[in-house]
N, C-alpha and C positions, 0 to 999 in steps of 0.2 A: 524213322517212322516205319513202323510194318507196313508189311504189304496188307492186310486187311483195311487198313485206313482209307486207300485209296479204288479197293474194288466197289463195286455198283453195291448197295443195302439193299438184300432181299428181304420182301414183305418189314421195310424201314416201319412204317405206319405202323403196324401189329407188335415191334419189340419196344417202341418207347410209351406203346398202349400200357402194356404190361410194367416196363419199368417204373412208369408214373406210378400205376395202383399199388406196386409192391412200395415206393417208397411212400406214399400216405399213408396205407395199412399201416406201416413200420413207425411214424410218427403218431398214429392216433395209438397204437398200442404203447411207444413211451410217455403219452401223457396220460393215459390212466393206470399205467403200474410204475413207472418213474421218471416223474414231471419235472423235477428236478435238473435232470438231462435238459431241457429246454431254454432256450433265452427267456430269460424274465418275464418280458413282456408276450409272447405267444403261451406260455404257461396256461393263461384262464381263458383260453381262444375255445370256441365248441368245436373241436375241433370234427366231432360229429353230425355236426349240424349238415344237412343237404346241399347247402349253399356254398359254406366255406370248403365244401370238398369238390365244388363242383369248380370253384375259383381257383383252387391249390392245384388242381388238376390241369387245368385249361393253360394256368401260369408254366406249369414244369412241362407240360406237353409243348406249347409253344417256344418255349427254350432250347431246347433239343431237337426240336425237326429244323430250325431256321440255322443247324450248325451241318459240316459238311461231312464229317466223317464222326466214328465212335470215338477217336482218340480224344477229340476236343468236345466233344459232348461226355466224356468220362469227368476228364475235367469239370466243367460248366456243370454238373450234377453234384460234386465233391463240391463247386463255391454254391453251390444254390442249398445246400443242406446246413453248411454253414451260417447261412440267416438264420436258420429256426434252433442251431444243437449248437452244447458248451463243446469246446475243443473235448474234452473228457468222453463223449458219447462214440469218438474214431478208433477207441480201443476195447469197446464194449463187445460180448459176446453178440450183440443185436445187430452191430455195425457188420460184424462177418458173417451173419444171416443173411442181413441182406446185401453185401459182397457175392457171396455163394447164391442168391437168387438171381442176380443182376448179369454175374458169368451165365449163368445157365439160362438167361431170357436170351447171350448173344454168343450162341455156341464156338463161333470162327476168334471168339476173342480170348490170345491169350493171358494167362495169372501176371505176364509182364506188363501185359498194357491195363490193367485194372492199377497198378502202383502210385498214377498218382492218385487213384479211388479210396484207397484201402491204408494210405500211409498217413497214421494218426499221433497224435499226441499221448503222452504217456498218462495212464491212467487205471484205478484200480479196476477189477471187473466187478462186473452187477452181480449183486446178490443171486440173482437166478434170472436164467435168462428167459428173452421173451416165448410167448406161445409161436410155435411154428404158423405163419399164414396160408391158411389150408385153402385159400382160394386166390390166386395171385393173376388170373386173366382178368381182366375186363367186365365188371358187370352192368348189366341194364334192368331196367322195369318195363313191364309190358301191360297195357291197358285195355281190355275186354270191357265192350260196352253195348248192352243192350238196350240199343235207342228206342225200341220200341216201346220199353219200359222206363226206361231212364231218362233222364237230358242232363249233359254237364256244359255247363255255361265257363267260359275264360278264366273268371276268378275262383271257379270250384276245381279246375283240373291246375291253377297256382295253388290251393293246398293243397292237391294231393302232390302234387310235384315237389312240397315241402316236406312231406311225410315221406316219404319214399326216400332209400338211403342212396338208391342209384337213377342216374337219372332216365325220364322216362321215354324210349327211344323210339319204341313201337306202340301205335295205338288202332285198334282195331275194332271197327261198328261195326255190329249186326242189326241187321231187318229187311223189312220188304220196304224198300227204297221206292217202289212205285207208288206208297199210299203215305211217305212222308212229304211229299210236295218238292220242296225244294230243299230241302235239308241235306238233301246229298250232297249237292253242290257246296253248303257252309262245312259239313263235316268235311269232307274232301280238301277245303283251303286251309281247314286247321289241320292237316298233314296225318288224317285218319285213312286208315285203307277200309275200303266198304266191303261185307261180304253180303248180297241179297238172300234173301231166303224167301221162299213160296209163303201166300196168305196162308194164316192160319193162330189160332191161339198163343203155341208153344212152338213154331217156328224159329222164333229167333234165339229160344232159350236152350233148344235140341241142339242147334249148329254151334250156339256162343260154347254149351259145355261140351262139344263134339268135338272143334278144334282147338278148344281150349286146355283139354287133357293131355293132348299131345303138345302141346306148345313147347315144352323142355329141350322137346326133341328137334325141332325147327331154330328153336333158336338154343343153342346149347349157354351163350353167355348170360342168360334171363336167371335171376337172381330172386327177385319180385313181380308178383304178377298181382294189377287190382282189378279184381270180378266186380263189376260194374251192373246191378242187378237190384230193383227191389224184389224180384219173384225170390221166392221160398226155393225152388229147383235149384237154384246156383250152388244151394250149400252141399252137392255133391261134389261140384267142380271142386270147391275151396277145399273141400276134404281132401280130395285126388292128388292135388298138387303139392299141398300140404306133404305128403306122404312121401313126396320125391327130393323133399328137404327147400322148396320153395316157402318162401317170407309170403304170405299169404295175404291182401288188405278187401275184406268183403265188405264195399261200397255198395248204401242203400239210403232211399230217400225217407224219411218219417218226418210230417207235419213240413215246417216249411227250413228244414236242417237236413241235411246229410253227413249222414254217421258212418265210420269209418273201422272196422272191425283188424286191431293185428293181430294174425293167428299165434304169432310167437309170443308174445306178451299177453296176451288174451286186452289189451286196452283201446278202449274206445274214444275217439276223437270225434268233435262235434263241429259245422260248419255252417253258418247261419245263412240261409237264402236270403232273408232280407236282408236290403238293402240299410247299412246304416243309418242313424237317423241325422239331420243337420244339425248340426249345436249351431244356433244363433248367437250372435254379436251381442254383448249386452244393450245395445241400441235397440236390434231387431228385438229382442228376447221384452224389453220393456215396451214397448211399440205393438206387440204379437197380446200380452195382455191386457193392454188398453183396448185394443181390438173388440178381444172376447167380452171382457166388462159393458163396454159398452152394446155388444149383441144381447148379453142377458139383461143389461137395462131395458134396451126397448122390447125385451119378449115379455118379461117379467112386469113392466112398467114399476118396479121396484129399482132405487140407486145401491140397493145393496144387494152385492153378492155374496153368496155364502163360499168360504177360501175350497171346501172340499170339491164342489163342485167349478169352479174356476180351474181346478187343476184336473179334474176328468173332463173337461170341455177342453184344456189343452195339451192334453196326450192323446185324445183321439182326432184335435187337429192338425197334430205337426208331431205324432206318432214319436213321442219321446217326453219324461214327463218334468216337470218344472223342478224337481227337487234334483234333479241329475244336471239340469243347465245351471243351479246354484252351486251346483258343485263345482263345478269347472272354472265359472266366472264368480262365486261369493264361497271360495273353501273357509269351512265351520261354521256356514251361517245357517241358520235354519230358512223355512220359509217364510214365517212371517217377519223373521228380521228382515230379511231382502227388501220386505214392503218397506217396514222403520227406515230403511236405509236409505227410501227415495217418498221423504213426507210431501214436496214439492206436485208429486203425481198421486200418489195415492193414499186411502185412507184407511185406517183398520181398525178396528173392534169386535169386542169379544164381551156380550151382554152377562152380567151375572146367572142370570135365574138361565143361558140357553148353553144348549153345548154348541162350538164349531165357533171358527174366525170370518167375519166380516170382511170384505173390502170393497171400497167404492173409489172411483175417480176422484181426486180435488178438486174441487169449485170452491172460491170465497164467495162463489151465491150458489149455495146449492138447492136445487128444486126443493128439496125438502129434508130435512133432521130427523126425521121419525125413521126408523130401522125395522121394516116389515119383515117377519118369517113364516112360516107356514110351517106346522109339523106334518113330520111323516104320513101320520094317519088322516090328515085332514080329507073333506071331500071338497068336492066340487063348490057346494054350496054353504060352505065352513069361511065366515071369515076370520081375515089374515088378521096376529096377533101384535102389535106392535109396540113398541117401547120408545120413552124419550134416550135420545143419547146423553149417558151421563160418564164423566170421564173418569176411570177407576184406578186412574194410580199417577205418579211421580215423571211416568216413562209416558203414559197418553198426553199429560197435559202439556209437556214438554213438546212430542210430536204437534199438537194443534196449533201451538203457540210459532212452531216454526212454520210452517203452513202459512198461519196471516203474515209472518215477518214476509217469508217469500213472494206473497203475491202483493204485500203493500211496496216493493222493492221492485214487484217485475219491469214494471215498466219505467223506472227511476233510474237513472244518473248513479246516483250515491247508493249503495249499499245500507245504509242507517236509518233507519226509522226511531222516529221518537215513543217511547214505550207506552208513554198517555195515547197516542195511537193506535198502538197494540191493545192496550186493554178494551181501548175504545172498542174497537173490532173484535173482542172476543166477547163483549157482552153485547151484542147486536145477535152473532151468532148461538152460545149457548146460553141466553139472558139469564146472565146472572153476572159477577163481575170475577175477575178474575182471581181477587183477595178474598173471595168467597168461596171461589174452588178452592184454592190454595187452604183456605183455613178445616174446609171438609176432607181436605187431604192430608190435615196433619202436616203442612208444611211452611207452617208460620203464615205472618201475614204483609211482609215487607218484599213487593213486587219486583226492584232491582235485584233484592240482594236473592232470589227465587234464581234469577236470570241470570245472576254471575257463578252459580253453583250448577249451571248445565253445563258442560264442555262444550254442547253444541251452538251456544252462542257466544258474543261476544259485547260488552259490555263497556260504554265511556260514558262520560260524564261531559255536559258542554256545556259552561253556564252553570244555571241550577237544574237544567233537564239532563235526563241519560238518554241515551240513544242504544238500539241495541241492531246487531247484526248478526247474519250466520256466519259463522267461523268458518273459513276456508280450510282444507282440507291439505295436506303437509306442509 
């Protein structure tokens, strides 16, 4: 073993800083010019991404400081590269790139002790080799933020800490901290350094772009800096820094989003201040419009709601809208299916001669069958227009006829009801008889055989009577 193995590691911390960045540099450049090089399975990894470099880093930094010397951290770097690269990748011109970086991040070591680093499997070389990594120290992002103009809240500085390629090490408020209350104290615990500035309009804007310009020079490893500002003034600063080859992100608040400016790409990211909305349960979600229905029953003193309005009374109650929680809990159903889908609750129609869809709660006694609307232009002293319920197709009289099976059932033992029941019950309701709709529907006039041709029910025969049920569900 050499004698360098066993002397004291100067400035240890600052050469495995370096070595970590030159070998991710060195992997994120073989997956996008030759990906191939890679284990299969790390191939479609981002390797880009903020996180996964931030993980990959944290991983190989912790590996190499908990070893005692370079010789065995040479090593432990040589098996830890071999997770990620084919044998084939040890004989690459890329491989002696970063060989020749690795010597040169640990001066006192010598070309014998990198051997067993650098002793590779035999293999053609790459078509051309990688771009030289023209920045091989340690980068950071730094966060300029004018509190006086700004607020960034927890989950707004987790995206920016997502956009940012390095992560964010330094964060720095500006303002007059005597006229924010207590907010120094919360900046302060989220590991901000405060700089105060004297009252005044453009106080905080003059100091944030004052030390802001110089900031390169204070921290030479700063990579990215995000100007945190909706004032119009910052886009000096962004300019200045720009100009000294810093990654640029001009942070500003508009409506209730915060948009995100890269100067290198010129691309704009968007970050929503509201609060997500709750997706309810299909429980709650069914429960939330029985709620509303029944509010505009008793405002209205009408049983029927009109559907357009049911869904603008519940997006402005539960700030998210009804065709977006059908999506989630009923995918490809529209809205008025959703209602079809649960006849047992509620009821829906769509009058010929009006435009717009109906819906009311089920009752097998309902207050009343008449379907009141009022048009647009009506006034005050205009009465309401109303029509009998008449049922217009194949798909309605199906839904009604399920309705009476459910509620003659609800309270019942057995499932079956006898269908001379049913009709019983549907000519009470819409007086007339059910062989009567059926024949106005063009759909024969033989009541069982109507009922074995639904999917939705279920049809036997017992004796000389049939009995019919709702078909259960798989």
């Amino acid at each position: 073993m050499s004698d360098n193995s066993i002397l004291p590691l100067v400035n240890d911390s600052a050469v495995i800083e370096e070595i970590t960045l030159s070998v991710y540099q060195a992997i994120l450049a073989i997956q996008q010019q030759q990906p191939e090089l890679l284990q299969e399975k790390y191939r479609m990894l981002q390797w880009g991404n903020a996180r996964y470099q931030s993980a990959f880093l944290s991983k190989l930094r912790a590996e190499l400081a908990k070893l005692p010397n370079w010789d065995t951290r040479i090593l432990q770097l040589r098996r830890f590269l071999q997770i990620f690269l084919l044998p084939s990748y040890f004989k690459t011109s890329g491989f002696r790139e970063l060989t020749r970086k690795i010597r040169g991040a640990i001066p006192r070591l010598s070309p014998s002790e990198l051997n067993g680093f650098d002793a590779g499997a035999e293999t053609p070389q790459l078509s051309a080799s990688l771009p030289p990594l023209t920045n091989p120290l340690p980068g950071i992002a730094i966060l300029l933020l004018d509190a006086e103009n700004l607020q960034l809240d927890l989950e707004t500085e987790k995206f920016l800490a997502e956009i940012c390629a390095y992560p964010i090490q330094i964060k720095v408020a500006f303002a007059n901290w005597r006229s924010m209350g207590k907010q120094d104290t919360q900046f302060h615990s989220r590991g901000y350094e405060l700089i105060h500035v004297p009252p005044g309009k453009d106080s905080a804007d003059i100091k944030m772009a004052t030390v802001g310009s110089s900031i390169f020079v204070h921290y030479p490893t700063a990579r990215e800096v995000l100007v945190c500002s909706s004032d119009g003034v910052m886009t000096h600063l962004y300019t200045t820094l720009q100009t000294h080859g810093l990654t640029v992100y001009l942070v500003r608040k508009q409506g209730n989003s915060i948009t995100v400016l890269n100067s290198k790409t010129n691309q704009t990211q968007t970050h929503s201040l509201l609060a997500p909305p709750i997706i309810p349960s299909r429980e709650e979600f069914i429960a939330q419009l029985k709620d509303i229905i029944k509010a505009e029953q008793a405002r209205t003193g009408n049983p029927w709601v009109k559907l357009s309005r049911l869904s603008n009374r519940f997006q402005t109650k539960y700030k998210i809208m009804i065709s977006h929680v059908i999506s989630i809990h009923f995918p490809g159903k529209k809205v008025k299916d959703m209602f079809l889908d649960y006849p047992a609750d509620f009821v829906i129609h769509q009058l010929p001669d009006h435009c717009g869809v109906y819906v009311t709660l089920f009752d097998l006694n309902p207050p009343s069958t008449v379907l009141q609307t009022n048009t647009d232009t009506a006034t005050n002293s205009s009465a309401s227009q109303s029509s009998l319920i008449k049922l217009a197709s194949k798909e309605e009289l199906q839904q009604a006829l399920a309705r009476i099976v459910n509620a003659l059932t609800i309270n019942s033992q057995q499932n079956y009801v006898a269908i001379a029941n049913v009709a019983s019950e549907f000519q009470k309701q819409y007086t007339q008889s059910v062989t009567q709709m059926m024949r106005d529907l063009n759909l024969g006039t033989k009541f069982p055989v109507f009922l074995q041709s639904c999917s939705i029910f279920h049809v036997k025969k017992v004796g000389k009577a049939y009995q019919v049920a709702i078909r259960e569900e798989g």
